[in-house]
N, C-alpha and C positions, 0 to 999 in steps of 0.2 A: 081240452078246450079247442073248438074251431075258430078260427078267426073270419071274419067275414072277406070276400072280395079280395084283393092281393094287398102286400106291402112289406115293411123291411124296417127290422127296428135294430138296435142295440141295446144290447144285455148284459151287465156285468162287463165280461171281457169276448161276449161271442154275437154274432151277427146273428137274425133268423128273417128268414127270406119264406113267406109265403103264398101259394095260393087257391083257394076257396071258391064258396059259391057266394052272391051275390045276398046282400047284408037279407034283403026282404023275402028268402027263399031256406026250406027248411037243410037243414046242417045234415048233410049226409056224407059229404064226403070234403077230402082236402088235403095237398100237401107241401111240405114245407122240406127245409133245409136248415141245418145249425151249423155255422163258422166260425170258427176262432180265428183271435185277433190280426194273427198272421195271414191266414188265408184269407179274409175278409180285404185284405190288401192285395192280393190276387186276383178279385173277381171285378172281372171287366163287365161284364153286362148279365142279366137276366130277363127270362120273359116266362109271366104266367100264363100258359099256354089256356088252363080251363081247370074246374076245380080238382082234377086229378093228376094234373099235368105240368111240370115247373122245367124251364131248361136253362140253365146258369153257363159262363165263361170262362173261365180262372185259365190267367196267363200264366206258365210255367217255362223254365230255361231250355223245354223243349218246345216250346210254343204255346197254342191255345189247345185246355182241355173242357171239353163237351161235356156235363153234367146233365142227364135228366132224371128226375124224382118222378115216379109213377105210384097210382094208387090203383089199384084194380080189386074185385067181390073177392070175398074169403069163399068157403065153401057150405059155412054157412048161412049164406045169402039166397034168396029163393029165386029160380029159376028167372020168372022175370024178372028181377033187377037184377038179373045178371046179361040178360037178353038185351037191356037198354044198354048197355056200358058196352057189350062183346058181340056185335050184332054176328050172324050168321056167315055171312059172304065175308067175314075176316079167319071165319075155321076153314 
């Protein structure tokens, strides 16, 4: 399941922290984050950067740790949509 757009729910006993493409635009891509209860009290801030892209905070007794979730093409993805996601001047 995709979820549309971003957001952050509770589950049982774990956190999910998402982010997606925008509700009115076809599901192709999207990623998320699953926390338990404890960690879920760890995390200072997140931001859904775009629907491949998630970067979370989680305070730890050595300070702040930088989490990012990325989604990038398998290699079964056809050339151009791999071309929009990985343009040229980044190889």
């Amino acid at each position: 399941m995709l979820w549309c757009d971003s957001g952050q729910v509770a589950v049982d006993d774990f956190t999910l922290i998402w982010s997606g493409v925008p509700e009115n635009m076809p599901k192709y891509a999207g990623v998320g984050l699953a926390v338990d209860k404890l960690v879920t009290t760890a995390l200072v801030s997140w931001h859904p950067i775009n629907s491949r892209l998630l970067a979370a905070t989680f305070q730890n007794s050595l300070g702040l740790l930088q989490v990012s979730v990325a989604y990038t093409s398998t290699e079964e993805t056809s050339a151009a949509d791999k071309d929009i996601f990985i343009p040229t001047h980044f190889l």
